[in-house]
Structures are given as structure tokens and as C-alpha cells.
N, CA, C and O atoms as a DFTB+ gen file, in Angstrom:
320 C
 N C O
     1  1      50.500     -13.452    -157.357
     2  2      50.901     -14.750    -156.847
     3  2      49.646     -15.536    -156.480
     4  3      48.877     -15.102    -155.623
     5  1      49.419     -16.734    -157.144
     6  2      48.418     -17.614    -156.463
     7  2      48.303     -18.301    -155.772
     8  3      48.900     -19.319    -156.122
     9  1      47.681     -18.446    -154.558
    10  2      47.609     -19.765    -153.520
    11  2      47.434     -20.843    -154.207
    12  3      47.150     -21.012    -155.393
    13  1      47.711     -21.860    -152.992
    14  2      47.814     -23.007    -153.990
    15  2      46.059     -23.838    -153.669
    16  3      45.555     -24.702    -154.386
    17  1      45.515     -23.301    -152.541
    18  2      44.070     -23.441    -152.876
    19  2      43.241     -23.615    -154.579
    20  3      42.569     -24.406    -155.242
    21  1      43.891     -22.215    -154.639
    22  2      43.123     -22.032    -155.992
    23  2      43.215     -23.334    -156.887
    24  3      42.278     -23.475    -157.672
    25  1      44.367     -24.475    -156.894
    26  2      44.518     -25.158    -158.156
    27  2      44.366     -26.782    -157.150
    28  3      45.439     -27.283    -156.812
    29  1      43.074     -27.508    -156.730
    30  2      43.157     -28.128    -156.099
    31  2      43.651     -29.546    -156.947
    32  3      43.852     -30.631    -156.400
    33  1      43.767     -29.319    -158.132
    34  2      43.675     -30.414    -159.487
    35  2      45.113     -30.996    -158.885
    36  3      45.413     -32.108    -158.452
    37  1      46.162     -29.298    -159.106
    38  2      47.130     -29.432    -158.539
    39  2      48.226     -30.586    -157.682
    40  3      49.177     -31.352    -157.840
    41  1      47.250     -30.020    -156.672
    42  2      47.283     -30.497    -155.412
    43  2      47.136     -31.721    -155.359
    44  3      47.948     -32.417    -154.750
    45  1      46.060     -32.242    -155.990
    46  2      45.955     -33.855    -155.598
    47  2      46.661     -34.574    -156.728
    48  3      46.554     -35.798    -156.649
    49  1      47.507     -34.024    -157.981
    50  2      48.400     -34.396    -158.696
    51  2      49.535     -34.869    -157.982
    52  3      49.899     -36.042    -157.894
    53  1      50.173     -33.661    -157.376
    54  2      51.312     -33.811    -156.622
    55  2      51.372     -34.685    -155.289
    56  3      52.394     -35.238    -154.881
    57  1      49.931     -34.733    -154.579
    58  2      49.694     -35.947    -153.530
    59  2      50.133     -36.736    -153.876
    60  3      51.219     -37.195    -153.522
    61  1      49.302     -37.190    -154.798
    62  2      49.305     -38.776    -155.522
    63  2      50.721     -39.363    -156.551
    64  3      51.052     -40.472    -156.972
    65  1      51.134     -38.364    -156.633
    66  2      52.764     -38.807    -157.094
    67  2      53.702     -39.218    -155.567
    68  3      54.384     -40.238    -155.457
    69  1      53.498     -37.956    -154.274
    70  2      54.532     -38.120    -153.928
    71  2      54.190     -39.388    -152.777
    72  3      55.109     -39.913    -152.147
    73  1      52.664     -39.823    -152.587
    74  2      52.376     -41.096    -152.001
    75  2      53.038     -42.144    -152.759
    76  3      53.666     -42.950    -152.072
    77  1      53.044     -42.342    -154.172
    78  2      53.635     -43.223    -154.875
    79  2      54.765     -43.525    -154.619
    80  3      55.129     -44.672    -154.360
    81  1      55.763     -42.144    -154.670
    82  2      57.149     -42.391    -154.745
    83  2      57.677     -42.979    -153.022
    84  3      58.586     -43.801    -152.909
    85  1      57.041     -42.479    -151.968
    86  2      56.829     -42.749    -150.817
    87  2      56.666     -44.177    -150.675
    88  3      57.596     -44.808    -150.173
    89  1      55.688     -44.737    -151.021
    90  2      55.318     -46.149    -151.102
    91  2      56.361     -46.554    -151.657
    92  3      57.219     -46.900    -150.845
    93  1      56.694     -46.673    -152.919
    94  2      57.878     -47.223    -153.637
    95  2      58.987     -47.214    -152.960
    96  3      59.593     -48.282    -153.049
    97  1      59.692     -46.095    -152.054
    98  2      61.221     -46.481    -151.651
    99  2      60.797     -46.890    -150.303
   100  3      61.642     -47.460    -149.613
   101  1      59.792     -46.719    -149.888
   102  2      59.417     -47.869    -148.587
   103  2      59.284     -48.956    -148.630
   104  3      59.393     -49.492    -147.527
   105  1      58.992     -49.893    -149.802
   106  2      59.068     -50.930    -150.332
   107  2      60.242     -51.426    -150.438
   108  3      60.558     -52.543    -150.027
   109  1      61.240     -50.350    -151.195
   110  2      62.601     -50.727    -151.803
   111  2      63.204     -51.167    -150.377
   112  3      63.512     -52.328    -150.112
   113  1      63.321     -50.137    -149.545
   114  2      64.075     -50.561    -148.407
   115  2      63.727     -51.555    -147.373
   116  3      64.518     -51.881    -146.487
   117  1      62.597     -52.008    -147.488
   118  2      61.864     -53.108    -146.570
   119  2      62.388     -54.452    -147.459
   120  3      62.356     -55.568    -146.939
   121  1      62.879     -54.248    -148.860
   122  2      63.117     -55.561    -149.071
   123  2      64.248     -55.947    -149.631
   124  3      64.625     -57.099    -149.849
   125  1      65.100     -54.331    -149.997
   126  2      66.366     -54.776    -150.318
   127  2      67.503     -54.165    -149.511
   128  3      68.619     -54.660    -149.666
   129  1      67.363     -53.223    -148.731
   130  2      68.118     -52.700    -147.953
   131  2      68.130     -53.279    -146.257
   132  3      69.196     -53.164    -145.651
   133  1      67.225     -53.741    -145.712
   134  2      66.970     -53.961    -144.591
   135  2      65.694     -55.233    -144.180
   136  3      64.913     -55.135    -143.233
   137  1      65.761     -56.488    -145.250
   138  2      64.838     -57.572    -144.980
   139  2      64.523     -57.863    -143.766
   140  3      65.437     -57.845    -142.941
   141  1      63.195     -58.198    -143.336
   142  2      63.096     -58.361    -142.077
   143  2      63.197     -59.909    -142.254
   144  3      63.113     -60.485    -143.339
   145  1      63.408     -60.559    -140.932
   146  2      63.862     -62.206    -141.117
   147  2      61.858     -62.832    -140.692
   148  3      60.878     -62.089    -140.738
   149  1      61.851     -64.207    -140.360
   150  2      60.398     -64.657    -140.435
   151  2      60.059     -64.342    -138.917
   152  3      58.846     -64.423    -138.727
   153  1      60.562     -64.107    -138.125
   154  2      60.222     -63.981    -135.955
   155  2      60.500     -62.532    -136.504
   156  3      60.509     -62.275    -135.301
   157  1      60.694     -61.543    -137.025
   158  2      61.125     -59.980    -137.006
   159  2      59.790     -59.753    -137.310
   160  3      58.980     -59.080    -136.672
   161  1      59.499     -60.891    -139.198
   162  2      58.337     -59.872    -139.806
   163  2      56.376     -60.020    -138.557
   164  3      55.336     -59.364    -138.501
   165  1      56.828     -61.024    -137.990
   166  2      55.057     -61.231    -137.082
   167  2      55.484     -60.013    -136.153
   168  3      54.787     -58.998    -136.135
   169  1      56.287     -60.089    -135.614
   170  2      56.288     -58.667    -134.637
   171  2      56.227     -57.746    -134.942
   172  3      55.869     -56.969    -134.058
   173  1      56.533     -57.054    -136.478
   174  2      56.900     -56.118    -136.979
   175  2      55.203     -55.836    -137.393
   176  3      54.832     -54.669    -137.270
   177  1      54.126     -56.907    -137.897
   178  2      52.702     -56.845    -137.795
   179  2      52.179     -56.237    -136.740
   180  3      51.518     -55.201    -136.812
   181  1      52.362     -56.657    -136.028
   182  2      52.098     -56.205    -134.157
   183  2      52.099     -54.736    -134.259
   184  3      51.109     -54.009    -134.176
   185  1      53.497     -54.329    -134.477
   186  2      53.363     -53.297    -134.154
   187  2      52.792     -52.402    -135.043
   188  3      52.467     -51.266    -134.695
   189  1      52.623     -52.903    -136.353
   190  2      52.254     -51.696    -137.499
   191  2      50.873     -51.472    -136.866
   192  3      50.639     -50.315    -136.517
   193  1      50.008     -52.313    -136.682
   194  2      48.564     -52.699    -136.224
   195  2      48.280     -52.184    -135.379
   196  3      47.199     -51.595    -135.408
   197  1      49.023     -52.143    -134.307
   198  2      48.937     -50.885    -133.022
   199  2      49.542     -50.001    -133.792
   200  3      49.399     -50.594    -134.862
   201  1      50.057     -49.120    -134.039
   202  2      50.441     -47.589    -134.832
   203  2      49.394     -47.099    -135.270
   204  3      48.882     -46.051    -134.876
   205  1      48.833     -48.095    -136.452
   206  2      47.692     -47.594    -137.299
   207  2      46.715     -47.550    -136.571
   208  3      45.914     -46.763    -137.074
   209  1      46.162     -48.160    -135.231
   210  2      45.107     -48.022    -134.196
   211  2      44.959     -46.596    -133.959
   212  3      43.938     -45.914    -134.044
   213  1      46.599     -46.125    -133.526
   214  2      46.804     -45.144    -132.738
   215  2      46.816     -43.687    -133.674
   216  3      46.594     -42.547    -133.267
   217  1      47.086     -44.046    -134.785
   218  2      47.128     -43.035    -135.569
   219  2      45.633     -42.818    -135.834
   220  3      45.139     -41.701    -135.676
   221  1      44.795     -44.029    -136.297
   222  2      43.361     -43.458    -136.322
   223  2      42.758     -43.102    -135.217
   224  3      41.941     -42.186    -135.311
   225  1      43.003     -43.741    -133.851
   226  2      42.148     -42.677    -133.071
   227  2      42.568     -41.172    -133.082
   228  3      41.700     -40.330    -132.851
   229  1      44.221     -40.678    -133.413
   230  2      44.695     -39.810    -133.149
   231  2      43.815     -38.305    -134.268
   232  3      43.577     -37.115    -134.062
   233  1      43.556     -39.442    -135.628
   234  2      42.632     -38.004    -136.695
   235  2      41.058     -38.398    -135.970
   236  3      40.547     -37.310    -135.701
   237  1      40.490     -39.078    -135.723
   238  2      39.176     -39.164    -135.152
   239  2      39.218     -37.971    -134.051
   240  3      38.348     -37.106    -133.954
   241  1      40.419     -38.075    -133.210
   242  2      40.097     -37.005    -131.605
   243  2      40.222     -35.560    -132.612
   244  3      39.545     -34.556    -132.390
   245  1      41.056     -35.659    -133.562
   246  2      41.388     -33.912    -133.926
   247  2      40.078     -33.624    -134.810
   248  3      39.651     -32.469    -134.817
   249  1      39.360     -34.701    -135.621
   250  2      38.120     -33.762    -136.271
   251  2      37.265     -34.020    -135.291
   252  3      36.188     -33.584    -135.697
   253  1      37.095     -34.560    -134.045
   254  2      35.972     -34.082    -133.445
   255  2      36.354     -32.530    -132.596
   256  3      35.494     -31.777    -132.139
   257  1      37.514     -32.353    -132.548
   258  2      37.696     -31.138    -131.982
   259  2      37.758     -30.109    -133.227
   260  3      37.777     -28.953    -132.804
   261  1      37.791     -30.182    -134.517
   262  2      38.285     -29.306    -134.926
   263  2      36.219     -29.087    -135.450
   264  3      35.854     -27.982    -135.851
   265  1      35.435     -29.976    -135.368
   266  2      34.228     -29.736    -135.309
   267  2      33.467     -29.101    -133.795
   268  3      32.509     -28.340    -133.660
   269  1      34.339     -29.768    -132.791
   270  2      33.374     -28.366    -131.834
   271  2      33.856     -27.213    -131.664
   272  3      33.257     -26.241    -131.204
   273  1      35.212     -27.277    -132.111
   274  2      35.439     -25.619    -132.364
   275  2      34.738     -24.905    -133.401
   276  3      34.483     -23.721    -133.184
   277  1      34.362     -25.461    -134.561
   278  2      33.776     -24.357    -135.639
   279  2      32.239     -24.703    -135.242
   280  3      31.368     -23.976    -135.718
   281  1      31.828     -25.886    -134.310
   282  2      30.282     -24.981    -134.160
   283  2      30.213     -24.136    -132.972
   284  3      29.380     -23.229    -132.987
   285  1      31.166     -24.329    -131.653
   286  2      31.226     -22.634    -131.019
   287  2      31.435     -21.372    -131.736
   288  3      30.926     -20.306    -131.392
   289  1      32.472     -21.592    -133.097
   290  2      32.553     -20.300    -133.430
   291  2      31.084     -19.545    -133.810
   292  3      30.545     -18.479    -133.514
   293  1      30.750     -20.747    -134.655
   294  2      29.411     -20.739    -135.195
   295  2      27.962     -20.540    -134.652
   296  3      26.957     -20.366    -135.342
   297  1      28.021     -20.585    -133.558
   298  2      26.764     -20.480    -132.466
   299  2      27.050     -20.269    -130.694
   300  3      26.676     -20.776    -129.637
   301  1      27.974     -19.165    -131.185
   302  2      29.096     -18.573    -129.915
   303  2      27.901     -18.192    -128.560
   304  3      28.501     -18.260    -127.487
   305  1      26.394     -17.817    -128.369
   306  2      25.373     -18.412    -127.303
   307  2      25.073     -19.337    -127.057
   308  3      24.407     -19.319    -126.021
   309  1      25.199     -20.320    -127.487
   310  2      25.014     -21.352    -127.007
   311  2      25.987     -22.589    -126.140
   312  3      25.717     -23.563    -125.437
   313  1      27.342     -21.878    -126.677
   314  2      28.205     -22.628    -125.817
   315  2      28.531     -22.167    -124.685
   316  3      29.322     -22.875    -124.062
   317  1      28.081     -20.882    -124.017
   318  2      28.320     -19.953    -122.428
   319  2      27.643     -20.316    -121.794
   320  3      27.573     -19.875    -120.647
């Protein structure tokens, strides 16, 4: 049985399809299932803009932690 490491080609095949298809019915439903009106869509800016703030500080805090954990692992005297 192979990990799926091994086939990273794979991997970023199947990313990049299922971002597509993702994007696409997020689209579909933002404009045919559930239109936002013209006072919905500026607020609805607002908030995407704060999300995406919050979401990038949220991967910024985890790789700086997931970097001082692998240089304690990595130089385990120097962090005691």
C-alpha cells in the first residue's frame, strides 16, 4: 500500500480540481441560489475582509509555532 506522500503530482492534481469545483458551486450559489441585494453585498465585503484578516493571522501564529517547536526539537540545550 502506498502513502499518498509518495505521489505528490497526485496530490496537487486532486487540490487543484477540488479548489475549482469549490470555487465554482460557491459562485453558483452566491449568484443563483441566494443573490445578495446592493446594502447586503458592502457588508458582506466587511466581513469577508475581516475573516480573511483573521484567517491569515490564524496560519502566521501556527507556522511560527510549528517552527519553534521543530527548532526545540532540534537543539533540545538550548531551549532549558
Amino acid at each position: 500500500m502506498s502513502r499518498i506522500v509518495d505521489h505528490p503530482f497526485l496530490v496537487f492534481a486532486v487540490s487543484v480540481i477540488a479548489l475549482w469545483l469549490s470555487a465554482y458551486v460557491g459562485d453558483f450559489i452566491s449568484k443563483q441560489v441566494l443573490p445578495l441585494r446592493k446594502g447586503e453585498r458592502d457588508y458582506f465585503g466587511v466581513i469577508l475582509t475581516a475573516s480573511l484578516t483573521l484567517l491569515a493571522r490564524l496560519l502566521i501564529g501556527l507556522a511560527l509555532i510549528v517552527a519553534a517547536y521543530g527548532h526545540s526539537k532540534a537543539e533540545p540545550a538550548l531551549t532549558a
